[in-house]
mmCIF file of the N, C-alpha and C atoms, coordinates in Angstrom:
data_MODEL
# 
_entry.id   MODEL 
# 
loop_
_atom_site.group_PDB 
_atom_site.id 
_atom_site.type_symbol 
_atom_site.label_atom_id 
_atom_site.label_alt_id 
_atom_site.label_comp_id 
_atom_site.label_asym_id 
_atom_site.label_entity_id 
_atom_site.label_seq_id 
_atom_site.pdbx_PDB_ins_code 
_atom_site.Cartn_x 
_atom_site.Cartn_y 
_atom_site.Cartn_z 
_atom_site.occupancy 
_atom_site.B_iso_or_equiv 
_atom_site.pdbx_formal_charge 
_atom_site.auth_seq_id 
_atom_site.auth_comp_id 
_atom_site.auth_asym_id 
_atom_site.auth_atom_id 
_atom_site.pdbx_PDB_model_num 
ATOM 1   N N  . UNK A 1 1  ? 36.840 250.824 56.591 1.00 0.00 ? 1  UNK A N  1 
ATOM 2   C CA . UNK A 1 1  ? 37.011 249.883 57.671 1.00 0.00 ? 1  UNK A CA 1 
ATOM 3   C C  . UNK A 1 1  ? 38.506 249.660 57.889 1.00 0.00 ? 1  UNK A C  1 
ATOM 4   N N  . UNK A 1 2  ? 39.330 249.974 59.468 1.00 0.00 ? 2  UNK A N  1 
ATOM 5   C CA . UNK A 1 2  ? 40.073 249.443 59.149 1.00 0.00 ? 2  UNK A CA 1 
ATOM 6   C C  . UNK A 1 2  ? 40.605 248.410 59.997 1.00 0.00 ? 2  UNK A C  1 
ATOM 7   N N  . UNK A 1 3  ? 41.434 247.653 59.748 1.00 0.00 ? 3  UNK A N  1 
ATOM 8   C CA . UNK A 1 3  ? 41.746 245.865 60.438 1.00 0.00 ? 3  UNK A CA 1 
ATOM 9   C C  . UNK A 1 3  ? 42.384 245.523 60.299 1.00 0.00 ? 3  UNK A C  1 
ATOM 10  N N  . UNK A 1 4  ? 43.302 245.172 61.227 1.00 0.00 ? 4  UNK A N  1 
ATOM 11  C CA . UNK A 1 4  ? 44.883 243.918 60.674 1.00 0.00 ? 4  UNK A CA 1 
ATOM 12  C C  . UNK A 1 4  ? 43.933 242.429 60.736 1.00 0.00 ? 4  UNK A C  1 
ATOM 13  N N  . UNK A 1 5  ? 44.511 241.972 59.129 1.00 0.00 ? 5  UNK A N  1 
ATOM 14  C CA . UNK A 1 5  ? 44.327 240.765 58.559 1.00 0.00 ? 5  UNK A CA 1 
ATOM 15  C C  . UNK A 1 5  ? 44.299 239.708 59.462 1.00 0.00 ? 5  UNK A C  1 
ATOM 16  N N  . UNK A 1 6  ? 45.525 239.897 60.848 1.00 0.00 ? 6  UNK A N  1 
ATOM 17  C CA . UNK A 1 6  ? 45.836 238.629 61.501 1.00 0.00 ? 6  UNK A CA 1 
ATOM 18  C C  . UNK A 1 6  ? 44.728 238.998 62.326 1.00 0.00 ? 6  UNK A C  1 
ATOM 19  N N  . UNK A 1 7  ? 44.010 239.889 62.825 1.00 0.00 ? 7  UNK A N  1 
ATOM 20  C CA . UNK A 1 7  ? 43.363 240.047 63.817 1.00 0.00 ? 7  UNK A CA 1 
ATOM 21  C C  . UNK A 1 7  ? 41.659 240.205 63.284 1.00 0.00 ? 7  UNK A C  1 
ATOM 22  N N  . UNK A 1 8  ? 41.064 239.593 62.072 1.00 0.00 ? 8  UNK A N  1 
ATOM 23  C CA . UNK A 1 8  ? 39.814 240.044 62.055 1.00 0.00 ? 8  UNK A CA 1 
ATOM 24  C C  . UNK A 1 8  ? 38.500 240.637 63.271 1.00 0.00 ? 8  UNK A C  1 
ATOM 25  N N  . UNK A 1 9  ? 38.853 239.916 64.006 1.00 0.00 ? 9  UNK A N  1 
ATOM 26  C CA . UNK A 1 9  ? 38.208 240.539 65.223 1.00 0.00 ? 9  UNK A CA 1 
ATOM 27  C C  . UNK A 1 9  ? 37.993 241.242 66.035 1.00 0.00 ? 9  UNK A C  1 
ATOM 28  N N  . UNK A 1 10 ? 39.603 242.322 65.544 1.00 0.00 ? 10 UNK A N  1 
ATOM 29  C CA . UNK A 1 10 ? 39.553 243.832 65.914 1.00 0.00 ? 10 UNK A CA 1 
ATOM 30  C C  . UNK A 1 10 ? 38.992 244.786 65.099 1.00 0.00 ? 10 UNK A C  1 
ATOM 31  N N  . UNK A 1 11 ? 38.276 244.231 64.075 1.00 0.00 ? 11 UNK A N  1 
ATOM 32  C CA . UNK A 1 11 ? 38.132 245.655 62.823 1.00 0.00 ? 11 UNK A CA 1 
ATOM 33  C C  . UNK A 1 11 ? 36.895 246.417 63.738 1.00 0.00 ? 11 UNK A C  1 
ATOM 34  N N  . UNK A 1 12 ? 37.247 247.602 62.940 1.00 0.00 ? 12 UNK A N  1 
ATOM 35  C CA . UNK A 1 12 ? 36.163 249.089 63.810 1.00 0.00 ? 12 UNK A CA 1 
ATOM 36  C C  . UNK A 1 12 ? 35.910 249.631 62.382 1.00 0.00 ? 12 UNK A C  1 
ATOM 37  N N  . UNK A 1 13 ? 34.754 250.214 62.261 1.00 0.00 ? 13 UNK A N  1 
ATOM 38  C CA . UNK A 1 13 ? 34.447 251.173 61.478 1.00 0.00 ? 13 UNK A CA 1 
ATOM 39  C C  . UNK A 1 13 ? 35.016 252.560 61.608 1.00 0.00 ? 13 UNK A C  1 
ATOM 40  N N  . UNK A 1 14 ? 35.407 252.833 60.427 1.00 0.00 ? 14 UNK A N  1 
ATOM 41  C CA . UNK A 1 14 ? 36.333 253.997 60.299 1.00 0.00 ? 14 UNK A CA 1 
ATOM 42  C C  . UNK A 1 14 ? 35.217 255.292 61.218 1.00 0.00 ? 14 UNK A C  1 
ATOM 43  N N  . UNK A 1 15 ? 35.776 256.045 61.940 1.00 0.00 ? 15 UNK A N  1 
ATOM 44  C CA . UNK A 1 15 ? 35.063 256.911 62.266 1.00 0.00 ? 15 UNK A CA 1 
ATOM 45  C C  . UNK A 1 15 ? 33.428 256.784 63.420 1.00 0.00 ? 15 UNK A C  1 
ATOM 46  N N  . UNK A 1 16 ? 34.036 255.623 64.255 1.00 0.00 ? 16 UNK A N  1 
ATOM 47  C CA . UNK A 1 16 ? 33.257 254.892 64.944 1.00 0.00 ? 16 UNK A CA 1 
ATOM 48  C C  . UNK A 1 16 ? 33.694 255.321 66.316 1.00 0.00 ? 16 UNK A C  1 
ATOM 49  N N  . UNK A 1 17 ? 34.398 256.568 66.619 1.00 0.00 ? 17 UNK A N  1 
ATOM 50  C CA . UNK A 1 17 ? 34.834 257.400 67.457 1.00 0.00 ? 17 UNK A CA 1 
ATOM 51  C C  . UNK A 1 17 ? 33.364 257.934 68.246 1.00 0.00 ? 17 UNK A C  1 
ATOM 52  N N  . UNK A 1 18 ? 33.201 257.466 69.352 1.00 0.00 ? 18 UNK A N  1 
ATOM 53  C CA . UNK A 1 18 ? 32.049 258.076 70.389 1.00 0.00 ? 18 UNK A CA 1 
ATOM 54  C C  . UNK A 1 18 ? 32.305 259.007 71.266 1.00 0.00 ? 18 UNK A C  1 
ATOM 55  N N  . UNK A 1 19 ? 33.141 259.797 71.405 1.00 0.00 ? 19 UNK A N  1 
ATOM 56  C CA . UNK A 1 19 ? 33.674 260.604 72.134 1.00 0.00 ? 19 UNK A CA 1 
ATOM 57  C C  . UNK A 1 19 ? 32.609 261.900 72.157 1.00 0.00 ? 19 UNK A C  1 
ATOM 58  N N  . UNK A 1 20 ? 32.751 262.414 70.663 1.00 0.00 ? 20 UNK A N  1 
ATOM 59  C CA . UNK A 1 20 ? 31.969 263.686 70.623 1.00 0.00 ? 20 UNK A CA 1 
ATOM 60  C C  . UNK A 1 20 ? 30.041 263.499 71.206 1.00 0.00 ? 20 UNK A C  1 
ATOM 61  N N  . UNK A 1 21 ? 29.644 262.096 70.495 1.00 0.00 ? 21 UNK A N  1 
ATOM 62  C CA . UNK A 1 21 ? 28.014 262.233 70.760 1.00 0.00 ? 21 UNK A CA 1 
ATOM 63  C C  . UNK A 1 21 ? 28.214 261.953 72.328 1.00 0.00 ? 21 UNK A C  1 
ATOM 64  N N  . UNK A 1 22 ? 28.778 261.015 72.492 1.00 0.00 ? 22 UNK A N  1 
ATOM 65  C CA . UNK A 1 22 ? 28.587 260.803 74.192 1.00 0.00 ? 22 UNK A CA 1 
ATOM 66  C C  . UNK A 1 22 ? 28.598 262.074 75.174 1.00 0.00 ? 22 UNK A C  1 
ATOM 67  N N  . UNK A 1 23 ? 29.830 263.325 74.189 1.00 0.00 ? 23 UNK A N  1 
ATOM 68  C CA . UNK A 1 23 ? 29.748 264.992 75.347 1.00 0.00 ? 23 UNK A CA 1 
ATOM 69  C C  . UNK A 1 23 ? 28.660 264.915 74.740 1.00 0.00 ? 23 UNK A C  1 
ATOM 70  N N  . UNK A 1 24 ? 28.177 265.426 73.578 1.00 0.00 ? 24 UNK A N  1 
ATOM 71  C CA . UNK A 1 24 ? 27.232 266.140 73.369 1.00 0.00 ? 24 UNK A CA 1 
ATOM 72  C C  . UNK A 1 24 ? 25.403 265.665 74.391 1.00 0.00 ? 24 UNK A C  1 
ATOM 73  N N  . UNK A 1 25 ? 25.671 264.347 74.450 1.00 0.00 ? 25 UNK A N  1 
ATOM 74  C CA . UNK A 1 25 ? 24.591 263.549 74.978 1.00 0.00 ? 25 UNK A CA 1 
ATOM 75  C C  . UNK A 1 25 ? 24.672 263.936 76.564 1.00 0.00 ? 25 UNK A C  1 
ATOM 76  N N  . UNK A 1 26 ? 26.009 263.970 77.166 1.00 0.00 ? 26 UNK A N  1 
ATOM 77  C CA . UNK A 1 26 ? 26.035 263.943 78.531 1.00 0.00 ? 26 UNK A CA 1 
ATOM 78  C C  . UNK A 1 26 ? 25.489 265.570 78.297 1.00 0.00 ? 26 UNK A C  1 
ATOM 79  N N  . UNK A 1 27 ? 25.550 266.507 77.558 1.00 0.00 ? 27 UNK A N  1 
ATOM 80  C CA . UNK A 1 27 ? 25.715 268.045 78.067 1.00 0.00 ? 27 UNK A CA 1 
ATOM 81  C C  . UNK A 1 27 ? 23.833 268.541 78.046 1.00 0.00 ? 27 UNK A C  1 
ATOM 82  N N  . UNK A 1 28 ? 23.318 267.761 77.191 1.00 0.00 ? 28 UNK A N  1 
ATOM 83  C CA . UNK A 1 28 ? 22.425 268.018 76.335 1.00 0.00 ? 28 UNK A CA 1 
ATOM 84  C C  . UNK A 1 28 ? 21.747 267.306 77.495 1.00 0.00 ? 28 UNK A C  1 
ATOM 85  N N  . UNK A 1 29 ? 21.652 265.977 78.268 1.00 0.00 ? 29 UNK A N  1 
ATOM 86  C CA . UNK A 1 29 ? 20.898 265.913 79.303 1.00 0.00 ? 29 UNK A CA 1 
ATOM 87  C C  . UNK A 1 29 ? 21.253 266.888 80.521 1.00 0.00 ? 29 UNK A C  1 
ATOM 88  N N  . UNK A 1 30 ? 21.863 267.053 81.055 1.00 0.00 ? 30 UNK A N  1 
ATOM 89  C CA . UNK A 1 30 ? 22.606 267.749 81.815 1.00 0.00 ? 30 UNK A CA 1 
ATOM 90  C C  . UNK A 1 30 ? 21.164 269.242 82.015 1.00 0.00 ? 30 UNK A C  1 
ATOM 91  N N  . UNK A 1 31 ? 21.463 269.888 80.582 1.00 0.00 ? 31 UNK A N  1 
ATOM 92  C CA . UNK A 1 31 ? 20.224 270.922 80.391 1.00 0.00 ? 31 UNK A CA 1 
ATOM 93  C C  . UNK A 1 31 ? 18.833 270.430 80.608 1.00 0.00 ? 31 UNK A C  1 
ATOM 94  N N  . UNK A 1 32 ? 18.774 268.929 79.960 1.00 0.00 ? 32 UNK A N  1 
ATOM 95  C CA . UNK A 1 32 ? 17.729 268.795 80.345 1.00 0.00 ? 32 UNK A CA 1 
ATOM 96  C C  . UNK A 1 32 ? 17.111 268.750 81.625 1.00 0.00 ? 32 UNK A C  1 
ATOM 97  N N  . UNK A 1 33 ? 18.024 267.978 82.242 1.00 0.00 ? 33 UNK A N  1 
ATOM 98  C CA . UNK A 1 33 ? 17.761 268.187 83.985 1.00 0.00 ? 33 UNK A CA 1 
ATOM 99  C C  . UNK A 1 33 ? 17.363 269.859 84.369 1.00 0.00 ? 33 UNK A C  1 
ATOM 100 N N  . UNK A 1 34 ? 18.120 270.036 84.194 1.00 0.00 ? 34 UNK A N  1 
ATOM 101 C CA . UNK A 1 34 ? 18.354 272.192 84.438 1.00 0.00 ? 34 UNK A CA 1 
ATOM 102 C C  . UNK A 1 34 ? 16.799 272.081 84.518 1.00 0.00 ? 34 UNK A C  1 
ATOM 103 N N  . UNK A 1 35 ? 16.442 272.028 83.102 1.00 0.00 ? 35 UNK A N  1 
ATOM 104 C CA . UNK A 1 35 ? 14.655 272.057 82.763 1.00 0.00 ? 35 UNK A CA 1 
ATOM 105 C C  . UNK A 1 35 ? 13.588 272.078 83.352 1.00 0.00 ? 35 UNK A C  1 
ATOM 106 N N  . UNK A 1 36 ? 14.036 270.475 83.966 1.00 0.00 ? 36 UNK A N  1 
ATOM 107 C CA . UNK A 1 36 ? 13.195 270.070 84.877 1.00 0.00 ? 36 UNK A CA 1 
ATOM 108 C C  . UNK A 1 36 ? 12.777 270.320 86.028 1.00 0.00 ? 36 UNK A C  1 
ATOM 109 N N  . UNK A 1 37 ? 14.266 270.238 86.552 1.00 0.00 ? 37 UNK A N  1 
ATOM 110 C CA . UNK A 1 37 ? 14.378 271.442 88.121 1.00 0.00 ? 37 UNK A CA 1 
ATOM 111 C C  . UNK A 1 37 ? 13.598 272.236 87.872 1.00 0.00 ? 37 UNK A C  1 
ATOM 112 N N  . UNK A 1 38 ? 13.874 273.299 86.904 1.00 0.00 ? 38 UNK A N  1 
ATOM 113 C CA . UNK A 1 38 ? 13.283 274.384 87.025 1.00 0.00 ? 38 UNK A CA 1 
ATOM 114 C C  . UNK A 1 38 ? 11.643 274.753 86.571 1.00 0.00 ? 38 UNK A C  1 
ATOM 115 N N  . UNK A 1 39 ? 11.242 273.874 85.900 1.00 0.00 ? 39 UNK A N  1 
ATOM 116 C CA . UNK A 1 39 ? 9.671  273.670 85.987 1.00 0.00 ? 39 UNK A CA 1 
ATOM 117 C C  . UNK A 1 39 ? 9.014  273.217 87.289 1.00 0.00 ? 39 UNK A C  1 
ATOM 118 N N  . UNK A 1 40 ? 9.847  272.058 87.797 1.00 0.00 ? 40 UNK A N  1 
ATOM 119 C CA . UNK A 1 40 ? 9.639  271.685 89.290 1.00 0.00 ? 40 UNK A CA 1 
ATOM 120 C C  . UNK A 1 40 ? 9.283  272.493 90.317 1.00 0.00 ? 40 UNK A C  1 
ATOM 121 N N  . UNK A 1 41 ? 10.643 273.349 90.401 1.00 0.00 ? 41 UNK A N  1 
ATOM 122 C CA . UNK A 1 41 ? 10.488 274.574 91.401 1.00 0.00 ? 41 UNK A CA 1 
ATOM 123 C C  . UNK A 1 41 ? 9.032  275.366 90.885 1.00 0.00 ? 41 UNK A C  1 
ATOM 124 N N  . UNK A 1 42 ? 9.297  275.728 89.612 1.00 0.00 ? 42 UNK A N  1 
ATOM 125 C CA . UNK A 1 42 ? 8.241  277.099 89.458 1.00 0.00 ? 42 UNK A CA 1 
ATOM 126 C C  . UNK A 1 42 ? 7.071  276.757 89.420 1.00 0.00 ? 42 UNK A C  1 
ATOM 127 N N  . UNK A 1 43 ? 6.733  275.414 89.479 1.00 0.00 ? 43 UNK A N  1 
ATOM 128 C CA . UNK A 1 43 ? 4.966  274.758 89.667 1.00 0.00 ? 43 UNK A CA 1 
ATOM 129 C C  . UNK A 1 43 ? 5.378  275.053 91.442 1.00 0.00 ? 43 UNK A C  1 
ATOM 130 N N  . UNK A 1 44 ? 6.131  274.896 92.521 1.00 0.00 ? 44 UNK A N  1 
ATOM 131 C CA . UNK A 1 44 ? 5.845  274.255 93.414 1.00 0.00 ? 44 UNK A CA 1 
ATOM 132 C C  . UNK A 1 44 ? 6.055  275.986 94.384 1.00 0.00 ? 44 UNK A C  1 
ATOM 133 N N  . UNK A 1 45 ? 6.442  277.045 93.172 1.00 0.00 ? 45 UNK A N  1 
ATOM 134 C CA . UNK A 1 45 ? 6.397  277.900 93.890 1.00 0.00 ? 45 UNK A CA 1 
ATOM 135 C C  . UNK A 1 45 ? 5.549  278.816 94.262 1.00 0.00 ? 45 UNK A C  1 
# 
């Protein structure tokens, strides 16, 4: 954990960095959409 003393109310958990799941989450729906479309189309074709 880390935190300045004067500031308890800023502490973050070490490694509480969301950067990577949030791509991975945006990319990973992203395909999922792809998916869908494309079941969509191929029932409607």
């Amino acid at each position: 954990m880390r935190h300045d003393p004067a500031d308890p109310d800023g502490a973050r958990i070490a490694g509480s960095d969301w950067f990577l799941p949030g791509l991975f989450a945006f990319i990973g729906g992203a395909f999922l959409l792809a998916g869908v479309v494309v079941v969509l189309v191929a029932a409607l074709w």
